[in-house]
N, C-alpha and C positions, 0 to 999 in steps of 0.2 A: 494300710488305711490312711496314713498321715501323709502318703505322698500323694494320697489321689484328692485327699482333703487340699493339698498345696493348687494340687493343679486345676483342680476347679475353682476355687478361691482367686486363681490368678487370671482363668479365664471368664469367670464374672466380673472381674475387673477390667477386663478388657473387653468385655461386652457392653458394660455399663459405661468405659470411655466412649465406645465407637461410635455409640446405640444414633447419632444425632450426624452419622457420614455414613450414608446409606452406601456407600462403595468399600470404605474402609470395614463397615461391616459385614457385608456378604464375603470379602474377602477372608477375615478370621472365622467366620464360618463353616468357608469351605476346607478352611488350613484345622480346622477341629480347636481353636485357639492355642495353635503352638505361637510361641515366640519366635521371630524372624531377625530380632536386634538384641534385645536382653538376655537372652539364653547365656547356657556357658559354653555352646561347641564353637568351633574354633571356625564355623561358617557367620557366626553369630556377629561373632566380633570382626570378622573381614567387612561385613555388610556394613556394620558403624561404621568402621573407620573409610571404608569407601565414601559415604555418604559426605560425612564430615569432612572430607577433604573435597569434596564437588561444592558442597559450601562452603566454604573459603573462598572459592573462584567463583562466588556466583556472580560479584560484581563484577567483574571480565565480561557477564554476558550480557548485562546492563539489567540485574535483576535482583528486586528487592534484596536489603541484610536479613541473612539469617540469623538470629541470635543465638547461636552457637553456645555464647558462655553461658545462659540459661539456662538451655538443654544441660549440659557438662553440669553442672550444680545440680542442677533436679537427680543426675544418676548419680551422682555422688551421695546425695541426702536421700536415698531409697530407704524406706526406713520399714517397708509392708510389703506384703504380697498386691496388697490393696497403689501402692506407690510405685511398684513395678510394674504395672500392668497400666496405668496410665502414660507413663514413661515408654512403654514400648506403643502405644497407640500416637502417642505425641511425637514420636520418630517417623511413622506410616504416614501422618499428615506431613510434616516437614518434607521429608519422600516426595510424598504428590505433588506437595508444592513446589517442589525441587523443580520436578522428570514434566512438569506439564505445563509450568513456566517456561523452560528452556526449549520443550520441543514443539507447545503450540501456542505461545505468549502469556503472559501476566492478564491481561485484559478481555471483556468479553467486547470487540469490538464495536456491535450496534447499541451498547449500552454504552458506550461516548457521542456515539457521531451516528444518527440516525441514517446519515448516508453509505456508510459501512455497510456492507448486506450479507457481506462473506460466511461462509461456512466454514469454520475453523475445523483444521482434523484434529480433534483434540481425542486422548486417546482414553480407555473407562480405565478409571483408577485401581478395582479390583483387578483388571487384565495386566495393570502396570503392575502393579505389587505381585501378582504367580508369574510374570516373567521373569521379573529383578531376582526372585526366587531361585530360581532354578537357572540360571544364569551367572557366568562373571561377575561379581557386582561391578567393578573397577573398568570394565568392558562396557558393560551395560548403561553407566553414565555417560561417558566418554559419547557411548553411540547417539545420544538423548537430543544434542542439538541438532538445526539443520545442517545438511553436504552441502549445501550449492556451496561455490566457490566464493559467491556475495557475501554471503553471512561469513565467511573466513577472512574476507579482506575487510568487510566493517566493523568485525573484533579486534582487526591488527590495528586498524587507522584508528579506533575506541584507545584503545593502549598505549598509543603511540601520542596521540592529543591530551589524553590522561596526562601524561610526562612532559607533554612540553606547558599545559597550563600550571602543571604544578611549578617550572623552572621559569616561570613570566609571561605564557601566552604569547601573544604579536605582540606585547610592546603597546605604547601609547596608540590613542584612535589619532586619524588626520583627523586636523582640526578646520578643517574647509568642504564649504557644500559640495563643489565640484573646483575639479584641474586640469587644465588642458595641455596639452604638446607646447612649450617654447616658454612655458613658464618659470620663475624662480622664487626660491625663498624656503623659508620654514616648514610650511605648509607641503612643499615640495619633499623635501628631508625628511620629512613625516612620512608620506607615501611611501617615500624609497627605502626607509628603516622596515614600512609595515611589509612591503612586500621582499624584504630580502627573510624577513622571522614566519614569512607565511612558506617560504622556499620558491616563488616566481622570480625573483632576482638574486643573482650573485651577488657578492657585496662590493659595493659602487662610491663612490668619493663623490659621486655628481651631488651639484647644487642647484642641478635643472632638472624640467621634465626632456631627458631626449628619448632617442631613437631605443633606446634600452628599455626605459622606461615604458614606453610607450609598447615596444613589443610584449613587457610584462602586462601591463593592462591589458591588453588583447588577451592573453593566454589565459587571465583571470576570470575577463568576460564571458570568451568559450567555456570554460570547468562553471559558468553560474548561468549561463542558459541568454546570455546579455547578449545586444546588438555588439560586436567585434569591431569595433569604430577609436580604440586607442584611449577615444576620451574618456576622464575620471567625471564623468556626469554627475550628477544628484542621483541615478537609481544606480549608477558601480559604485559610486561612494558609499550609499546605504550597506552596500554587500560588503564591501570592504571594510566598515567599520563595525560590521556584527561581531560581537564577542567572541572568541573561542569557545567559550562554555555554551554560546548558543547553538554552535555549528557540533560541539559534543551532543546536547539533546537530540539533534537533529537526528545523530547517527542511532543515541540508545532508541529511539522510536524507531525508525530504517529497519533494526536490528530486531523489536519485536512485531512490524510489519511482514518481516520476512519466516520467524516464527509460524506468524497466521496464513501462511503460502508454502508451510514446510509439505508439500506433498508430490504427486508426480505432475510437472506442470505439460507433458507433452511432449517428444522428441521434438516433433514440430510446433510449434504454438505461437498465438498473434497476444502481444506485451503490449499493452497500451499504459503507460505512465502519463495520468492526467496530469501533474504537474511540470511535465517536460512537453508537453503540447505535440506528445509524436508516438505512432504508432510503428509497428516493427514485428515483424515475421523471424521467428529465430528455430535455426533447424539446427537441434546435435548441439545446443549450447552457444551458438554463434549467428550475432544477427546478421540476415540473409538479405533482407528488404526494410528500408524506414521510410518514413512520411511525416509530413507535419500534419498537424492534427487540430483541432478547435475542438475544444470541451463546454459544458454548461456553462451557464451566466451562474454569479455569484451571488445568486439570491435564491429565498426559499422558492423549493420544489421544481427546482431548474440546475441542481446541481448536478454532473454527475456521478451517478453511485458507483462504489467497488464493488464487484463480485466476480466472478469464473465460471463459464459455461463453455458450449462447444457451437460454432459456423458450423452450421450446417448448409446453407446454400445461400446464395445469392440472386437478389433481384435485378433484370435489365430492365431499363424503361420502365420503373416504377411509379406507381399512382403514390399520390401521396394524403392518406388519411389521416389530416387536420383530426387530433387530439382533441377531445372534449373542451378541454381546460383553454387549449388555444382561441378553437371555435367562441366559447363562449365571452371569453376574458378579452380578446384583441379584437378578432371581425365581428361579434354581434354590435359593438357600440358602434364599429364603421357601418353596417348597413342600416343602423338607425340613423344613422346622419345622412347615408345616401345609400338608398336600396341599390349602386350599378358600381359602389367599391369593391373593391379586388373581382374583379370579372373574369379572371383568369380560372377562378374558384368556381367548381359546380357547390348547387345544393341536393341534396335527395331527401327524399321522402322516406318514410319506414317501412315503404314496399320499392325500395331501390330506385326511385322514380325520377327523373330529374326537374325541378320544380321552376319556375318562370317567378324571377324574381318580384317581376311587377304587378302580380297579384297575390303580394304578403305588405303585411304590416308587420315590421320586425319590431316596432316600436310595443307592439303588443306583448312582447315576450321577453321574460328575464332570462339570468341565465341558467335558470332552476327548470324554467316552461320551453326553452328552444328546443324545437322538435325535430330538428336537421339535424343531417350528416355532412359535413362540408370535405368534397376530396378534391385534388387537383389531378389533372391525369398529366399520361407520360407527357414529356417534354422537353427540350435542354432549358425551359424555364423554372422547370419542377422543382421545390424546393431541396429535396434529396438527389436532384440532379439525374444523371441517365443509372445510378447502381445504386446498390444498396446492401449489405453485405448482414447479414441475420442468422445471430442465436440466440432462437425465439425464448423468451425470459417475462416475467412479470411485471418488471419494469418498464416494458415497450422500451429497452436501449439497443442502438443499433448502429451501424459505422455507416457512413453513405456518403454519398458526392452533392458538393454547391454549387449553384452557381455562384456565390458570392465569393469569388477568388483574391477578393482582394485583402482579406480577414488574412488571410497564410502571412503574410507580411511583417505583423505585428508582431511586438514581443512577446508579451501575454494575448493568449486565445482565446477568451473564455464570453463567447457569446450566442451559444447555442441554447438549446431548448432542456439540452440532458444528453441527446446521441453526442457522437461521436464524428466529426465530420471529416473528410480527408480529403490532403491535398493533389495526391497524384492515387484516386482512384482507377483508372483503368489499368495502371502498374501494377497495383495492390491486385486488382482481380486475375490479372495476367499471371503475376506468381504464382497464385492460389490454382490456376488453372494449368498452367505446366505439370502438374502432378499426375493430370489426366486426359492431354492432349500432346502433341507434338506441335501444336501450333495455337497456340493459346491467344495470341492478336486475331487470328481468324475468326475462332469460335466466336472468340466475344464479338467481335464486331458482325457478324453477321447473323446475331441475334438482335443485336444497336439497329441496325439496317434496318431491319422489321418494324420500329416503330412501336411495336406490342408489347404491353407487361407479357414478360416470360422470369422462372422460375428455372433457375440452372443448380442442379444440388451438387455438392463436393463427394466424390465418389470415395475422399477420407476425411472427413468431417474433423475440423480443426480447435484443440481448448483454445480458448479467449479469457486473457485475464486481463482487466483493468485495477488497474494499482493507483499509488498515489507515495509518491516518495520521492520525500525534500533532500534527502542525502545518497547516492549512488557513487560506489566503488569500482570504480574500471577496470578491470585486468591491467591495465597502462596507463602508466600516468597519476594527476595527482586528483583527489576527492571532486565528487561535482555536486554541486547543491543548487536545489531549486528554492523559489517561493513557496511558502505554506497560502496558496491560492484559495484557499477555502476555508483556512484556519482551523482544518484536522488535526495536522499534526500538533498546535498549540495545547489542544482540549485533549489530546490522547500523553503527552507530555505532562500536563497536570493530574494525570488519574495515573499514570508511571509514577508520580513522585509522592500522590495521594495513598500508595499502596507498598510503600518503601524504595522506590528507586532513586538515589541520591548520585552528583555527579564523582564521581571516587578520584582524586590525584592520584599518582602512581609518586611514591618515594623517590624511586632510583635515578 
């Protein structure tokens, strides 16, 4: 009678812990409230001490302190049945927080950055806690992070930058806006100290900018996304003289970016990294096809968003249906000012009609009462160009061809509407189409030839994920960082350290 008096006793207490984590408690419900951590069998204690040693290393992953020595004191001072049974529910949350930090980030993305749209695969806590169960514990952790290859090489280069900020980072910033080739002095020596502690230069006696020099800038530029031109300009210098601890942030957000992407992204699949301005076909882990690319403008409701969907098909000779927002906000104040602006644009009516401009009064209508449909049809003048490449999504985002070629140029790309624009579109479609032709320039183009919106579906419909990541790990070579082009990663960095994540030195 006294032991059953114990066991109820302690599973009221562990009910009246849980009662307020509706996963934690269906869990001990199902388990009839045994103990999974406090107990005295010898699985009991392999599960602590597994746990406790995954936290230890949680700052490896770039994730909050666990306060361990808390924990260790509260089980020490077990003074109740009533005290145990707290202590074992307060193990299951640290658990969760552990196993769903690690394998699907700290953060719920669209509650930073309402541009974020992703679907986190986060996984249900009661299902985490009956597998850890009945499982390895020591296995079971271990499995909990992402495999890709990325997230193994932004934990090493995390460890590795740990270590060198803690033994002095790069050294002094240069102290000059920009530097150019044939230069000399201080300022010179500065450069060449930073890039020999950053690893782009050997260590060098020069008192100039030469040929050494200059070769390392370039290879600096390439690894940050810069025009490849040698010179230490005002926008390499900016990069060059960015902290080490900022280019560590950079990677712990990278690292819970990749977290939020822990799932199958596709043998085949189209990687769009908005802040490297290029899109890329990667098949078997290796990319196969790249493009430059032009992303949203940097302002509200023009940015574009992250999320993961699947191409399903492609459009030739697309019409292009002018967006409400566009319609109303850009061309209704032009054809108030001159009803025969943009003429290239039809209007329609709400029975598909096409309407004779010079019997409207556009001045009659806001943009609350304009009663048009404004689209342009096929054309090589077409805004979306002769493709367009579509999976169809809520956002209306979409990859497709400009005519405006001369935007690829540029170092930052960011002057679109939201889509996705690309540079060598009939390539891009060409790939996509070898999967299901033998002659995949033919096909396309003698659908082009027709002149007609047509509608060509991918006979293996492709994931599409667009990302955003200021810090990438190469298989070769050294770290490459981009611009925070939208200032996501800044706001997803202050909610990482809002939530315990701190930048950790490494000792050794």
């Amino acid at each position: 009678m006294a032991g059953q008096t114990k066991v109820s006793a302690f599973a009221q207490a562990v009910a009246e812990a849980a009662a307020r984590d509706t996963e934690i408690a269906a869990f001990y419900r199902n388990n009839g409230y045994q103990p999974i951590w406090t107990g005295s069998q010898p699985q009991d204690l392999a599960r602590r001490a597994a746990l406790l040693r995954a936290l230890s290393g949680a700052a490896d992953h770039g994730l909050p302190d666990f306060n361990t020595a808390e924990l260790n004191a509260r089980l020490r001072n077990v003074a109740s049945l009533r005290d145990l049974g707290r202590a074992e529910v307060e193990l299951s949350k640290l658990f969760l927080s552990y196993a769903q930090g690690v394998s699907s980030g700290v953060l719920t993305p669209s509650k930073v950055d309402s541009g974020i749209v992703r679907k986190v695969p986060r996984q249900d806590g009661a299902a985490l806690l009956a597998g850890f169960v009945s499982s390895d514990p020591t296995r079971f952790l271990k499995a909990l992070p992402p495999k890709s290859p990325e997230y193994a090489r932004l934990m090493k280069e995390k460890l590795r930058l740990d270590h060198q900020i803690a033994h002095g980072g790069w050294g002094a910033p240069v102290p000059a806006s920009s530097l150019k080739p044939g230069q000399a002095g201080a300022s010179v020596v500065a450069l060449r100290n930073r890039l020999i502690r950053m690893g782009y230069l050997s260590r060098s006696a020069s008192q100039s900018y030469d040929a050494t020099i200059q070769k390392a800038v370039q290879q600096f530029q390439e690894d940050h996304g810069l025009t490849t031109d040698g010179v230490a300009g005002p926008g390499t210098m900016d990069e060059i003289n960015t902290t080490p601890e900022a280019r560590l942030a950079s990677i712990i957000v990278a690292m819970e970016r990749e977290r939020w992407t822990n799932m199958e992204r596709g043998k085949r699949h189209i990687w769009v990294n908005l802040t490297d301005f290029t899109a890329k076909i990667v098949d078997g882990g290796r990319v196969t096809f790249t493009t430059r690319s032009v992303i949203g403008k940097n302002i509200h409701d023009q940015r574009s968003p992250e999320f993961s969907d699947v191409m399903e098909f492609m459009v030739i000779n697309p019409t292009w249906n002018v967006p409400r927002s566009i319609a109303t906000k850009e061309y209704l104040p032009m054809l108030k000012r001159n009803p025969n602006a943009v003429s290239h644009l039809k209007l329609i009516d709400s029975r598909g009609r096409v309407v004779n401009r010079s019997a409207v009064n556009f001045n009659a209508f806001s943009a609350k009462s304009f009663p048009f449909a404004i689209k342009q049809p096929p054309s090589s003048r077409n805004a979306l160009g002769l493709v367009k490449f579509m999976f169809p999504n809520k956002y209306n985002i979409y990859l497709h061809d400009t005519p405006s070629k001369s935007l690829f140029g540029r170092e930052v790309r960011a002057f679109s509407h939201g889509c996705i624009r690309l540079s060598d579109p009939f390539d891009f479609a060409y790939a996509l189409l070898a999967r299901q032709t033998s002659d995949p320039e033919g096909t396309f183009h003698k659908v082009l030839n027709t002149g007609r919106e047509t509608r060509v579906d991918l006979e293996q419909p492709v994931p599409v994920h667009l990302v955003y990541r200021t810090a990438v790990a190469p298989a070769k070579g050294r770290m490459n960082y981009r611009r925070d082009v939208y200032g996501r990663d800044a706001r997803i960095w202050e909610a990482l350290q809002n939530a315990g994540v701190a930048l950790g030195h490494a000792d050794g």
